[in-house]
C-alpha positions as CSV (number, residue, x, y, z in Angstrom):
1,X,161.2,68.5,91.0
2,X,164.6,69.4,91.1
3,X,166.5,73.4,89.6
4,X,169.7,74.5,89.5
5,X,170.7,75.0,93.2
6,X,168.8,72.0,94.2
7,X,171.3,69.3,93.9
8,X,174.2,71.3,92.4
9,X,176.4,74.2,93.8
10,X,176.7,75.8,90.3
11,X,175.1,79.4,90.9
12,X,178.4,80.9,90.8
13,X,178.8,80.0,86.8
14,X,175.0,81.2,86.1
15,X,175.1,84.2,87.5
16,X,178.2,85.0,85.3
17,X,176.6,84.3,82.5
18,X,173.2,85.9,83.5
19,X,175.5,89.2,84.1
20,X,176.9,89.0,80.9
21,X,173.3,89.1,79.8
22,X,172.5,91.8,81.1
23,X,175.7,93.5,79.6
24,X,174.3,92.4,75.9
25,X,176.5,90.2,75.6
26,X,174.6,86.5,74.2
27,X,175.8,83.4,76.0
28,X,177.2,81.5,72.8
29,X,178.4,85.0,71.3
30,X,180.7,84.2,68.6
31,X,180.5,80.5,69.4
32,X,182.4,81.0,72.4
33,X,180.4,79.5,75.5
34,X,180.3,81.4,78.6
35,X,179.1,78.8,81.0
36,X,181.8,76.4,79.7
37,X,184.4,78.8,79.6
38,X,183.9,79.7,83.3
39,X,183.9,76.2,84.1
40,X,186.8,74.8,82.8
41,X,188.4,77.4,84.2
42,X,188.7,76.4,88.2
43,X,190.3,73.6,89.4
44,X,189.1,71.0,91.5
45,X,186.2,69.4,90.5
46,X,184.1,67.8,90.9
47,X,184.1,69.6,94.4
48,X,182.6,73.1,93.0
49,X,179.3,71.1,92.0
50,X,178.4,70.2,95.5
51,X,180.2,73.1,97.8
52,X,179.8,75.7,95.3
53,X,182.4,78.3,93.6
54,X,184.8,80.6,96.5
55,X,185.2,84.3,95.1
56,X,189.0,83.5,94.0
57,X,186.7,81.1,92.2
58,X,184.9,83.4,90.4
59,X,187.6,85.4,89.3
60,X,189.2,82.9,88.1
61,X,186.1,82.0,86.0
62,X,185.9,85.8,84.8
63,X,189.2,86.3,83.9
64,X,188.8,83.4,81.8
65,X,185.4,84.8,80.2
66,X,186.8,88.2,79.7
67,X,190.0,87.1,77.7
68,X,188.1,84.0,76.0
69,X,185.4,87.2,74.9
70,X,187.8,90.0,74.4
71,X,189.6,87.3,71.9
72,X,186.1,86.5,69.6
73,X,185.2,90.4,69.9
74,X,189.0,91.2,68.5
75,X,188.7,88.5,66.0
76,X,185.6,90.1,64.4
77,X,187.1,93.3,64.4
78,X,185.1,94.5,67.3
79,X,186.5,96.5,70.8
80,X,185.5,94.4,73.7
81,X,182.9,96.7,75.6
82,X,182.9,95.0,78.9
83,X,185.0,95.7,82.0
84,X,185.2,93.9,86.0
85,X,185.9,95.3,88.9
86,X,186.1,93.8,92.4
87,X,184.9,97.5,94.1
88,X,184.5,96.4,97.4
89,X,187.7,94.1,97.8
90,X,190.3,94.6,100.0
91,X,187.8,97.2,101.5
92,X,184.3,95.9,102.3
93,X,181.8,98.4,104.5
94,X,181.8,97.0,107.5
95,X,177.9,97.8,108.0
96,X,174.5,97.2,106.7
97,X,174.2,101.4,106.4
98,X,178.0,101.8,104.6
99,X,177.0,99.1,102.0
100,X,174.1,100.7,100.8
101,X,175.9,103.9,100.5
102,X,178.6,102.5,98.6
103,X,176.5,100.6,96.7
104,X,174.5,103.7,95.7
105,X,177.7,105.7,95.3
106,X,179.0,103.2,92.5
107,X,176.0,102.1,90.6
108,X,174.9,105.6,90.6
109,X,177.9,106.2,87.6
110,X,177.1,105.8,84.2
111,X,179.1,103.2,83.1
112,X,178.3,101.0,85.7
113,X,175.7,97.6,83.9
114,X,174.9,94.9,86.6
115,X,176.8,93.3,89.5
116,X,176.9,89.5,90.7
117,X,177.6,89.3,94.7
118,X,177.1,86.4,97.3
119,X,174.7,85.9,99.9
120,X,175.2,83.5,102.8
121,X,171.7,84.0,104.3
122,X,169.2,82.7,104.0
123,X,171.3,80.4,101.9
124,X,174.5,80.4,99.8
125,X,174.1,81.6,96.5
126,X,175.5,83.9,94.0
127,X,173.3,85.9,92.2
128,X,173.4,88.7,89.3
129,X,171.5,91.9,90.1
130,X,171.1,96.0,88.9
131,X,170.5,98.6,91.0
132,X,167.2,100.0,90.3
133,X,166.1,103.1,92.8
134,X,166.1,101.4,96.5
135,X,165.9,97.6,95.2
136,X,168.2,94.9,93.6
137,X,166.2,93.9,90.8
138,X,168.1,90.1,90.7
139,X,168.4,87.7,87.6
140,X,168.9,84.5,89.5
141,X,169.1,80.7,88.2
142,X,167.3,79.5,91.0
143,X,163.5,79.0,90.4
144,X,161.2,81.6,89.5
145,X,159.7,83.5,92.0
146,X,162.3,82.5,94.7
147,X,164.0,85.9,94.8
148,X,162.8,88.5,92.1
149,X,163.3,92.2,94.1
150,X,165.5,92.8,97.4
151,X,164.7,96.2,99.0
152,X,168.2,97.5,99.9
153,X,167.1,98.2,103.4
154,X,166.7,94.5,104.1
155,X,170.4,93.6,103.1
156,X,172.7,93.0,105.8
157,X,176.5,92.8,106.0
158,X,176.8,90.7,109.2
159,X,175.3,87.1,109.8
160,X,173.4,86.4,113.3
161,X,170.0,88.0,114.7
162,X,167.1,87.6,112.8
163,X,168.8,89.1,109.2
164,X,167.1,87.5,106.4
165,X,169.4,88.7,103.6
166,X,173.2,88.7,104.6
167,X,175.6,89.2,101.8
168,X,179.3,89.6,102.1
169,X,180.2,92.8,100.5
170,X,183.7,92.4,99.8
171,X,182.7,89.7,97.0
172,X,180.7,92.7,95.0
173,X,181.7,91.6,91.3
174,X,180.7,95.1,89.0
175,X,180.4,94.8,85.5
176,X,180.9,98.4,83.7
177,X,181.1,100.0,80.1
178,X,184.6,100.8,78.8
């Protein structure tokens, strides 16, 4: 039986449009599809199906979303609600312990929705996620039950050892209120 991850690279797309889900915001809203918006976005294919989307990637793919979106919201006379920031970029915690603390200090505001970030171990894979208490509660494509709840103290910045969950911080993508 094969799922999204299993012969196609394309996590990076879905967990856009997963986010966007958890902002409200419907995947054919207006007519305008996400999913194919974010995709005929990058360059380069078909290479993104088998080694997956880079972070320049994804904001390419976002940028896209949030103009093609801002547009429909604008044409029905609607203010676009949905903002992106790359927190971490340009300044990722270097450690398991800093990323946590960030991470706590930023989804603690109240504008702050959802986030999408990538994880290299166990696997590479995008994936959207809220904060809820001391877990990622995540909204993944990849087949249910694979990943549902991450307890923050098992994430890890830095790959090697016996770290089960690495992600690379300076790829946090949040999505926030205006």
């Amino acid at each position: 039986m094969a799922w999204q991850g299993s012969l196609d690279g394309l996590c990076g797309p879905y967990a856009i449009v997963n986010a966007y889900h958890l902002c409200g915001i419907e995947e054919d809203w207006l007519g305008q599809d996400i999913f194919n918006i974010a995709c005929l976005a990058i360059k380069d294919w078909p290479q993104p199906l088998w080694n997956g989307t880079t972070f320049k990637q994804m904001r390419t793919m976002l940028k896209a979303s949030q103009k093609a979106l801002g547009k429909s919201y604008r044409k029905a006379g609607q203010e676009y609600p949905i903002e992106i920031e790359y927190t971490f970029h340009g300044n990722p915690p270097s450690t398991g312990k800093k990323f946590r603390k960030r991470l706590h200090e930023v989804f603690a505001r109240d504008d702050v929705i959802c986030g999408i970030i990538r994880m290299v171990e166990p696997a590479a894979h995008w994936f959207s996620f809220v904060k809820h208490r001391e877990a990622l509660v995540v909204f993944d494509s990849a087949p249910p039950g694979r990943m549902r709840r991450i307890e923050l103290h098992d994430l890890h910045v830095r790959e090697g050892g016996k770290k089960e969950l690495v992600l690379i911080p300076g790829e946090l993508i949040v999505f926030r209120e205006k």
